[in-house]
C-alpha positions in Angstrom: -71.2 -3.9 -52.0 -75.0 -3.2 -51.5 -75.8 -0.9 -48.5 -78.2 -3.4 -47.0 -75.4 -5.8 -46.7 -73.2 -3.6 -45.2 -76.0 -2.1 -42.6 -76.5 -6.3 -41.7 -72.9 -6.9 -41.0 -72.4 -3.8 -39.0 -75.5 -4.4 -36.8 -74.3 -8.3 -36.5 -70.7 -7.4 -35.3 -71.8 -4.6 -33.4 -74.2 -6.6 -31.6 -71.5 -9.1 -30.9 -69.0 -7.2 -29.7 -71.5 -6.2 -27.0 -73.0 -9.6 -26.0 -70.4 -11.7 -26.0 -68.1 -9.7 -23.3 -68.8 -10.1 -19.7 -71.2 -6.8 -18.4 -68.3 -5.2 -16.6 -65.8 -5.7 -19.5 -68.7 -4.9 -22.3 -68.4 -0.8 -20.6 -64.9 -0.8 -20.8 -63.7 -2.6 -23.8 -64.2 -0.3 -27.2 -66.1 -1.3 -29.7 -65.1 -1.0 -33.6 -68.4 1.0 -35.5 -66.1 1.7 -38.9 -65.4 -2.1 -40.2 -62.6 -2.5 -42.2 -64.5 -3.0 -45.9 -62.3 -4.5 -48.6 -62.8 -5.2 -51.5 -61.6 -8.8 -53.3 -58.2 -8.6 -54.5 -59.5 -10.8 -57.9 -61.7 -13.6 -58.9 -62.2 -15.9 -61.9 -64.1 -18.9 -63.0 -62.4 -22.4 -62.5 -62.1 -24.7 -65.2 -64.7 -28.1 -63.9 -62.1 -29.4 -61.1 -62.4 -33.2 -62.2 -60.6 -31.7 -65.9 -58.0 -29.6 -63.9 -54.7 -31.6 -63.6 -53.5 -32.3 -60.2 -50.9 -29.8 -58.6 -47.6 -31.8 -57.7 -46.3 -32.6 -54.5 -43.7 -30.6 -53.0 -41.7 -33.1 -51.0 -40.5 -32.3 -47.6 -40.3 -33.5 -44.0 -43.0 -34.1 -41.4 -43.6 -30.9 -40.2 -46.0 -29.1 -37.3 -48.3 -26.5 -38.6 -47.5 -23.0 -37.8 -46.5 -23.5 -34.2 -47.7 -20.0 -32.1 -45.1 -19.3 -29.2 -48.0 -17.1 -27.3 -51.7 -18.0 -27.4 -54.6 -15.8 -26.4 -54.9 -15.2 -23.0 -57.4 -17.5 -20.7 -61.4 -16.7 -20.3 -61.8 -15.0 -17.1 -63.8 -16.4 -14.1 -66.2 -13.1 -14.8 -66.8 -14.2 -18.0 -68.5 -17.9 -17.1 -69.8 -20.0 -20.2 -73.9 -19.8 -20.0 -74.0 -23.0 -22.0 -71.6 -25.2 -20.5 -73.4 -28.4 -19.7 -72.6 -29.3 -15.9 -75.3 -32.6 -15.7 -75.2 -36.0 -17.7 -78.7 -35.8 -19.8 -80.7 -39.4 -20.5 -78.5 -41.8 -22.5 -80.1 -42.0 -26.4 -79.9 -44.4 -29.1 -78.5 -44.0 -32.7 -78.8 -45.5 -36.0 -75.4 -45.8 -37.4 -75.3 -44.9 -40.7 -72.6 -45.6 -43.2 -69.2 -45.5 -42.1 -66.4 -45.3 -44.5 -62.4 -44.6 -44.2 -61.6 -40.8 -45.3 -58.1 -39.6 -46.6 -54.9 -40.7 -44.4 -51.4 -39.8 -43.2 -50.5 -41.8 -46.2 -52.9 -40.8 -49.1 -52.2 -37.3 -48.1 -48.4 -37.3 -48.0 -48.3 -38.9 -51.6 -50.1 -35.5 -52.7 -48.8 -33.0 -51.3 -45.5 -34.0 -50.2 -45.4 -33.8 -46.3 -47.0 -35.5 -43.1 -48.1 -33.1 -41.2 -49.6 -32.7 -37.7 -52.2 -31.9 -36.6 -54.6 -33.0 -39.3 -57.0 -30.3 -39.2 -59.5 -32.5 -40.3 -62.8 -31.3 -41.1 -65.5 -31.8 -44.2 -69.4 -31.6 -44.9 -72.1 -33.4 -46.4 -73.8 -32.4 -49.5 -76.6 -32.9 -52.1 -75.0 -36.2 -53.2 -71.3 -36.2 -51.7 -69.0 -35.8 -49.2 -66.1 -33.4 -49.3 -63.2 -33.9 -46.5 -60.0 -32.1 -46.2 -57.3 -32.8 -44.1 -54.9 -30.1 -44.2 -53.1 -30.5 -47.5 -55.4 -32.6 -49.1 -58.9 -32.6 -49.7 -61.0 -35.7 -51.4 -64.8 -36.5 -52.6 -66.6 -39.4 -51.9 -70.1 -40.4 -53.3 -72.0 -40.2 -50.1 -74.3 -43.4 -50.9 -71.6 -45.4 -50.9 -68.3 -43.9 -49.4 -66.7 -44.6 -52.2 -64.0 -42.2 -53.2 -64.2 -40.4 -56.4 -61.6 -41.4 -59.1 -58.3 -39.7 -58.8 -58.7 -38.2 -55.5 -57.4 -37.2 -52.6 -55.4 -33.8 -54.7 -53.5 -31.4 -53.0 -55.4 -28.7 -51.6 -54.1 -26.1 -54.0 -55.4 -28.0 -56.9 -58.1 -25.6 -56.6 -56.4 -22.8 -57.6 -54.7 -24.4 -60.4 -54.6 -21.4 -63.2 -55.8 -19.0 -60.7 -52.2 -17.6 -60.1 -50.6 -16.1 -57.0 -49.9 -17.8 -53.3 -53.4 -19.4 -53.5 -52.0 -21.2 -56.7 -48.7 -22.0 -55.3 -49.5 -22.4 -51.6 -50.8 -25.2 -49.7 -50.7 -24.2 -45.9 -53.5 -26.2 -44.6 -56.1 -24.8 -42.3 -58.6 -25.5 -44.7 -62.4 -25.5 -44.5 -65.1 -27.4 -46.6 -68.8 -26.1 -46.1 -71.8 -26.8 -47.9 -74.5 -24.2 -48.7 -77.3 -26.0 -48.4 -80.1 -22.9 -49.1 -78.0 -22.9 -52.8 -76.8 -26.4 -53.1 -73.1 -24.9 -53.1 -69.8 -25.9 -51.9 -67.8 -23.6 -50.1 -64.1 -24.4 -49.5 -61.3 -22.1 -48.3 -57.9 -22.2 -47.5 -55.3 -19.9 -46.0 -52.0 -18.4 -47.1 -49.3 -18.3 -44.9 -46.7 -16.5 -46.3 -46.5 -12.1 -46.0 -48.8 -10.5 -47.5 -51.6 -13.5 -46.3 -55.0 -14.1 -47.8 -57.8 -15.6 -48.0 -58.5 -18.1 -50.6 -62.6 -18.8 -51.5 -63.9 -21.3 -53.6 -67.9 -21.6 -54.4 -69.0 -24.3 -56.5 -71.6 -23.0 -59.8 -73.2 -26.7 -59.2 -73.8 -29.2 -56.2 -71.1 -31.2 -58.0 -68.1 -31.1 -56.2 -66.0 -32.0 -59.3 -67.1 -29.0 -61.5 -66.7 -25.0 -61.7 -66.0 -22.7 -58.9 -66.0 -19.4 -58.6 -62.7 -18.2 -57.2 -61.7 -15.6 -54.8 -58.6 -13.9 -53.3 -59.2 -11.6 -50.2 -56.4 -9.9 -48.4 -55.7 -10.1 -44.3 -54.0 -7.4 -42.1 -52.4 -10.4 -40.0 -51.1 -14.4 -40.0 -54.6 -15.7 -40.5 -54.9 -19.0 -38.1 -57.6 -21.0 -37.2 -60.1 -19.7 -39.8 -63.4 -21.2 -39.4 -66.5 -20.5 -42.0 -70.4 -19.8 -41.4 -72.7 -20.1 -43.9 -76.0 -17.8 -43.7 -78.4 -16.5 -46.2 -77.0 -12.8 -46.1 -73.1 -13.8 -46.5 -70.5 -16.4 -45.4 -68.9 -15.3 -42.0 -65.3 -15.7 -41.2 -63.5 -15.8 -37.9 -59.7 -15.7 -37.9 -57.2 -15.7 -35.2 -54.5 -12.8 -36.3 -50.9 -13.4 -35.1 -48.3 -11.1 -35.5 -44.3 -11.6 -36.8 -42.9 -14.8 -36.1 -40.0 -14.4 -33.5 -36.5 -15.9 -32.7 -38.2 -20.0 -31.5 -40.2 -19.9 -34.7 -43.7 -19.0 -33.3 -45.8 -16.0 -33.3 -47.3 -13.6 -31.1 -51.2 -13.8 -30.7 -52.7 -10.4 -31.7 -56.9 -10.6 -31.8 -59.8 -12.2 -33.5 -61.0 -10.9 -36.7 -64.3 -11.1 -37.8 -65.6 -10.8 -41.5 -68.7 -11.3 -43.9 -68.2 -12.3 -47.5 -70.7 -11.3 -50.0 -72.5 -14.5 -50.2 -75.0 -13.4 -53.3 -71.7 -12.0 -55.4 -69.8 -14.8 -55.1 -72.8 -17.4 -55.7 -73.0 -15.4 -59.3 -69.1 -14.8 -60.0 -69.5 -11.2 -59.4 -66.8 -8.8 -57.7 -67.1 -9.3 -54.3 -66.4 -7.1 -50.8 -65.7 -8.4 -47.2 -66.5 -6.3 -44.1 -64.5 -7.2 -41.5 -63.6 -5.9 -37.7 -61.1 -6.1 -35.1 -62.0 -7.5 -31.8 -60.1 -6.6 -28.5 -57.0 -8.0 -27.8 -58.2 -9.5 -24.7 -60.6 -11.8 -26.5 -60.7 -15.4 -27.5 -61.1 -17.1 -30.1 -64.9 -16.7 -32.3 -66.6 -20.0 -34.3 -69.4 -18.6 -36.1 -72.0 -20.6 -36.7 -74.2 -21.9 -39.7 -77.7 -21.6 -40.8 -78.7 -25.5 -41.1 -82.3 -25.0 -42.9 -83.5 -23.7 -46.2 -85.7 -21.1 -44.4 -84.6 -17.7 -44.0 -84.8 -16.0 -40.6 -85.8 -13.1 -39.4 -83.4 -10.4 -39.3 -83.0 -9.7 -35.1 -82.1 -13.7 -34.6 -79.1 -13.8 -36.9 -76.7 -14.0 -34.3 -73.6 -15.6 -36.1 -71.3 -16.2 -33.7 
């Protein structure tokens, strides 16, 4: 991993880990300076996804996601939100755009087997389409017309197919789709739930949803919930939600936030690639980094990620 990286990351996380606590908690809380940095566990190239035969379902009963007996602990009053909105701004008009139905309860249970709740839903808007994925199934549509591509929605680990491993044979949901709009990439990540747990990265070579990826496996010290994915010009950032063992009512115990940079410019070229990640305190909530929405790259002291 190149030093410059790994000097950005630090100074990012670092940085947070300051700002984001309240002043009186920022002096007591400690701060992690030595960042967990990991190396991937493997990656390969995909064969084009629209050639790659759909992974079957695995039927089953409705089921709630990974229910969590304990959850993190509520924001202090000390630690008062400096962008909550407390006024109602001027009412604004909007020009609807297209509107189109994306996958359902239905479509998604005939791929992958269950109904599942909640959906998770989430997706992004590229060059040309629109990628949405809905826990345990993910589809394209062309985004001129809404039309969804031929032989879609697949199970989410579809794209894994041939990869080997849990991120072959898993499909636990909590999925993300992003779009890297600076390299005309898709980004799309799913979690595995099942000891040891990963993190499974997919970056498109093309803007063509239906082609190549370049695929990734990276280890997790924890149950890795609620991941959420930010896409900048120095690396993707990650923010997970670590729970511990799962105890006697099924559920698990919340343990902290983790916090992690993927080397964006590796995995955009197929190349071995290294996360640096660190622990946050155990009294903290959860983190939703953010994305870089231009092509233009910003200076280095206002890449504040989360």
């Amino acid at each position: 991993m190149s030093a410059k990286m790994t000097f950005v990351a630090r100074t990012i996380f670092v940085a947070l880990c300051i700002t984001l606590l309240p002043r009186s908690a920022a002096l007591t809380q400690p701060v992690q300076t030595n960042p967990d940095v990991l190396g991937e566990i493997k990656h390969d190239l995909s064969p084009p996804l629209r050639d790659i035969k759909p992974a079957p379902p695995v039927p089953g009963p409705p089921r709630l996601m990974h229910p969590h007996a304990t959850h993190p602990p509520k924001i202090a009053p000390a630690q008062r939100d400096p962008v909550l909105q407390r006024s109602r701004g001027p009412l604004v008009s909007a020009t609807v755009g297209l509107n189109f139905d994306g996958i359902d309860d239905v479509s998604q249970a005939s791929v992958s087997g269950f109904l599942v709740t909640p959906p998770d839903t989430n997706g992004a808007v590229g060059a040309s389409q629109f990628v949405q994925w809905v826990n345990l199934a993910f589809a394209v549509f062309d985004k001129r017309t809404g039309a969804m591509i031929a032989h879609y929605p697949q199970a989410g680990n579809t794209l894994w197919s041939g990869f080997g491993g849990p991120c072959e044979t898993d499909n636990d949901g909590d999925p993300i789709a992003q779009y890297d709009k600076a390299a005309g990439r898709w980004v799309l990540t799913q979690p595995t739930f099942t000891k040891p747990f990963f993190i499974c990265v997919a970056v498109s070579q093309t803007s063509d949803a239906t082609g190549k990826y370049n695929r990734y496996q990276f280890s997790m010290p924890g149950f890795p919930d609620y991941p959420k994915l930010g896409v900048w010009p120095d690396g993707y950032y990650m923010s997970v939600n670590l729970f511990g063992s799962a105890n006697l009512s099924g559920g698990r115990r919340f343990d902290k936030p983790y916090l992690c940079a993927f080397e964006r410019s590796a995995m955009l070229a197929g190349l071995p690639a290294t996360q640096v990640c660190f622990q946050t305190s155990k009294t903290s909530r959860a983190f939703c980094p953010r994305t870089s929405t231009g092509r233009r790259r910003l200076p280095r002291v206002r890449l504040i990620t989360f």
